[in-house]
N, C-alpha and C positions, 0 to 999 in steps of 0.2 A: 504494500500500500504506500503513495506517495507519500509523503512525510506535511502535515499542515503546516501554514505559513505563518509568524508571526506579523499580527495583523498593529498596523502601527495608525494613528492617526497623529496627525500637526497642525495645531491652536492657529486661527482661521485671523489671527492680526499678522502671519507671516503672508497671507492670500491679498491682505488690506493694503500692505503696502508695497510685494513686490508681484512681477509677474513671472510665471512657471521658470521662465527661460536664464530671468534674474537667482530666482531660489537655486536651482543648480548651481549655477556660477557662485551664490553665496555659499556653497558647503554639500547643500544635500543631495547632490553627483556620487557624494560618499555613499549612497545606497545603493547604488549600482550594481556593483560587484556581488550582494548580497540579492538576487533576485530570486534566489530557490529559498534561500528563508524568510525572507522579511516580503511583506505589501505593505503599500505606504499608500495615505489619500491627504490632501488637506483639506480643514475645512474651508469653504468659499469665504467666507469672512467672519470677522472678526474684531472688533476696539481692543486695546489695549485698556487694563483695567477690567472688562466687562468677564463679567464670570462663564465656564461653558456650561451649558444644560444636560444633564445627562443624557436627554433622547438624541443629542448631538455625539457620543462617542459610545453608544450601545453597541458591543460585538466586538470590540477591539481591546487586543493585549496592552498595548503603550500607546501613553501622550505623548507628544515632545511636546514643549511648550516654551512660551515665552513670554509675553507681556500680561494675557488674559489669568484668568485666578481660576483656583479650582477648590471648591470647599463640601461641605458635607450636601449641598444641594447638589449635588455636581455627581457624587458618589449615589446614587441608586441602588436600590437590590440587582437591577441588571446589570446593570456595570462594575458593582463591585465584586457581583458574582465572576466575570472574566477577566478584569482588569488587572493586569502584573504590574505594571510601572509608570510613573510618572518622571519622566524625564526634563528636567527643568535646561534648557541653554542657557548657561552663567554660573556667576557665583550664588546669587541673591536665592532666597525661595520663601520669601515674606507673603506673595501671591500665593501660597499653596498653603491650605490649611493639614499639618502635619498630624493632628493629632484623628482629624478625621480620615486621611490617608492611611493610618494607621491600621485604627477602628476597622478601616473596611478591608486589609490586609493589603495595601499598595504599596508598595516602595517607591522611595523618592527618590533621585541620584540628579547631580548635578554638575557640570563640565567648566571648571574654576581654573583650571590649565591656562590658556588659552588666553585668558582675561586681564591679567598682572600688563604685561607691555600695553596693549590698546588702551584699557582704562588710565593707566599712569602718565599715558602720553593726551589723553583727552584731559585730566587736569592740568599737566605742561599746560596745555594750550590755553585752559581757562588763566589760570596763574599767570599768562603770558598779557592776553588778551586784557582782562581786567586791570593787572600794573600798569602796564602799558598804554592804556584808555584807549586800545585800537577800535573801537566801534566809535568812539565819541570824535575822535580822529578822521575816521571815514567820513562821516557825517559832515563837517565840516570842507570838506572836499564837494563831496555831491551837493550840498547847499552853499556853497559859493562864500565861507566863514573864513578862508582861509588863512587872511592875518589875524582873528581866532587862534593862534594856535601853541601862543607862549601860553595860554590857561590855562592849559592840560597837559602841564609837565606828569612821565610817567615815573615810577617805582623804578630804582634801584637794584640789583640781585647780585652779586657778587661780594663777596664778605659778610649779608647780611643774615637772620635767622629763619629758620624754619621751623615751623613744628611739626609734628605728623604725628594724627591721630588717627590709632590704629596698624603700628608698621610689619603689617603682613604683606602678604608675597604685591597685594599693589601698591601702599605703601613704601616698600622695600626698593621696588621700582623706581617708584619719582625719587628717591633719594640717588638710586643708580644715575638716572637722566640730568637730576640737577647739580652730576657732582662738578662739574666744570665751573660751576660760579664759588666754588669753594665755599660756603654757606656753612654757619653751626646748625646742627642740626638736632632739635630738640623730640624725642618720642614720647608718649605716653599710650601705656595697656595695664590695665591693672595683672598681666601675666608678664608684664619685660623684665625681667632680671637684669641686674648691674653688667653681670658676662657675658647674656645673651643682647644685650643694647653694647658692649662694646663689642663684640664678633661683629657686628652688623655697620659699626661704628658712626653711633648716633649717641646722645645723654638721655640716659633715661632720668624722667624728671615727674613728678606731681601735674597733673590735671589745669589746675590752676598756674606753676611756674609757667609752663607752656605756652599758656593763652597769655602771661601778662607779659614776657619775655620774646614772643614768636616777629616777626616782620610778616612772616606767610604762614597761615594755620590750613591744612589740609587734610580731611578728616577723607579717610579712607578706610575705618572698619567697619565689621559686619554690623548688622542690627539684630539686636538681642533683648532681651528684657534689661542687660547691664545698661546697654548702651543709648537706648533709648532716653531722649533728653538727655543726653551726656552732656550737650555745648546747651546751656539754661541763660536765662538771661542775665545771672549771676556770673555767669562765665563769658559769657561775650560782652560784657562790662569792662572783666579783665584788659581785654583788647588796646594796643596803641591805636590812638586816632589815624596813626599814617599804616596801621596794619589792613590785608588785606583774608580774607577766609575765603577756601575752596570746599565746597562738597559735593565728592564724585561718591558717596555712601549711600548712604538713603536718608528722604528728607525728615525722617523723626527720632533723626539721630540730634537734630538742630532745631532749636525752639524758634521755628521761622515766623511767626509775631514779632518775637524780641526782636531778629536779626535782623528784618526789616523797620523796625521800629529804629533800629542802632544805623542802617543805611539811610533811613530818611533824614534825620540830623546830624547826619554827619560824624557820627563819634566813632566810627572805623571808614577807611579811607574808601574800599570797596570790597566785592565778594565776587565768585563764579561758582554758578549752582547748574547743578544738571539733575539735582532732585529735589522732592516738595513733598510735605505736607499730604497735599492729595495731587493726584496726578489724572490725567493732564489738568498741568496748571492752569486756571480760569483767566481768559486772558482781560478781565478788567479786574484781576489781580493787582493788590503796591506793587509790588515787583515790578511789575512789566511798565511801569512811569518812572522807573529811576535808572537815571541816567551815568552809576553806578557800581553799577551790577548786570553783570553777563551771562543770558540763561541761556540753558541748552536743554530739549524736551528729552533726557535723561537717555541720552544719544551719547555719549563721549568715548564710549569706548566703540561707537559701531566703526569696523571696516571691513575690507574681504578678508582678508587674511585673518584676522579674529573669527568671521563669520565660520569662516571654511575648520580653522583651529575647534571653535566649539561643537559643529556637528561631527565632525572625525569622532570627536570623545563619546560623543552622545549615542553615536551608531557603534561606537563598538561596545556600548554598554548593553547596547537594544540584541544586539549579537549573540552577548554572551550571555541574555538572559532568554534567547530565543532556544539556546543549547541548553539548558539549567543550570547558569553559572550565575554567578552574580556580579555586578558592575562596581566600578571604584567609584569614589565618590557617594557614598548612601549617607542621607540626610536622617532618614527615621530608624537606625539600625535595630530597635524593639521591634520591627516587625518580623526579622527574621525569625524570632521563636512562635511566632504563630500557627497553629497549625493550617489554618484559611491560606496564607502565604504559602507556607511550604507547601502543599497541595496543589496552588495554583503553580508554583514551580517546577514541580516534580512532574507535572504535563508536558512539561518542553525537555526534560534531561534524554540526555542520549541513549 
């Protein structure tokens, strides 16, 4: 008897914004090779943010997913009855509610490989952008201000400080990227040790030295129950008037009331955010009227080569769970002792 396919489906905000011929080129080519095991379908559309509906992914083994959520509405008896994995593209998995993936015997796994360069080089850029006032700059160009243009002296980087919050592997990166301007480089995690913050060679320092000491605050760790509200308005108080904050994290990692509240008067100099609060940002949002701050619709790390890096991961985890193995990267590892899971895996072992 032929051997059945693992039947995969792909979260319908990939359908929203690219077209078939684009998806390939961005990665998913990678399933190619795999056509005796794997079927793949996307769904036609999709918002980012917007939750899928179970009657939307009834019959199939894997998600892959990305911007869209998946929560215990999502999970059904049909679906939870067939359903192996949810495969999330990235680091993040704040969209995916884990503990009902669980419940319903699902395993999460996620492709964070891949992510360190792209994202570290899309704060580069915000970091760049914002000191620099390159948008306020351009503007002035296209609206004919041009002797405007001694107003908007930008930021400094060479000798000055850094902070980095959170310095894991994309953290670790923009430290890599920005070693040329020779910068001290200040970190805070409440797991950095003295040895492991000088292996890396950065200061490990308190929460608050950071923010009151930093030129450039860049908050690059996960979100977690620690980390949530970590940067409070208490703490972006800290801030020099001439500092400027990045956040390529997630935005409730940063009490963006305060931060905005702190951009509108001016009491830090500017910011570049590629995440919020709630997403997509409303666009008669503060934010989007200061002239200060440079967003980005939480895009910073997209490119091909990211694209292509994350699906490689993600297919050879859909792979090895097509065989009854299991994939790196697993988010909710209490699923494994379940007997629901194990069951639905031991369907696919060789």
């Amino acid at each position: 008897m032929p051997r059945d396919k693992f039947r995969i489906i792909v979260g319908g905000d990939y359908r929203q914004m690219y077209s078939l011929e684009e998806l390939m080129a961005l990665g998913f080519d990678e399933l190619l090779p795999y056509q005796d095991t794997l079927a793949w379908e996307f769904l036609p559309n999709g918002h980012y943010g917007q939750q899928i509906e179970g009657r939307q992914i009834e019959g199939f083994d894997g998600l892959v997913l990305s911007g869209q959520r998946v929560g215990a509405a999502t999970l059904t008896p049909p679906v939870a009855q067939r359903l192996v994995t949810v495969a999330r593209l990235g680091a993040g998995y704040d969209n995916i509610d884990l503990g009902a993936c669980t419940a319903a015997d699902v395993l999460v796994y996620i492709s964070p490989h891949g992510l360190a360069h792209a994202t570290a080089l899309g704060a580069l850029a915000l970091l760049m952008s914002a000191g620099r006032r390159v948008l306020r700059l351009d503007r002035l160009v296209r609206e004919g201000h041009w002797d405007e243009r001694g107003s908007y002296l930008g930021a400094d980087y060479l000798h000055h400080t850094l902070g980095v919050v959170g310095p894991g592997r994309i953290g670790r990166e923009l430290i890599r990227l920005l070693a040329p301007f020779e910068m001290r480089v200040l970190a805070y995690s409440p797991r950095l040790t003295s040895e492991r913050a000088h292996a890396i060679g950065v200061e490990a320092v308190p929460l608050a030295t950071l923010m009151r000491e930093s030129d450039f605050v860049c908050v690059t760790c996960s979100l977690t129950p620690e980390t949530a509200g970590l940067l409070s308005a208490e703490m972006l108080a800290l801030m020099k008037p001439s500092a400027y904050l990045v956040n390529v994290a997630r935005g409730a990692v940063v009490d963006q009331a305060a931060l905005t509240q702190a951009l509108q008067e001016r009491r830090i100099a500017g910011a570049g955010l590629d995440v919020f609060d709630h997403e997509p940002l409303a666009v008669d949002d503060p934010l989007t009227r200061l002239d200060n701050v440079v967003l980005s619709p939480h895009a910073a790390c997209y490119s091909w080569d990211m694209g292509r890096r994350g699906v490689r991961d993600s297919v050879n985890g859909l792979v090895a769970l097509a065989h009854g193995r299991l994939p790196n990267d697993i988010v909710n590892p209490d699923v494994l002792e379940r007997p629901g899971f194990r069951a639905k895996l031991g369907r696919w072992a060789a």
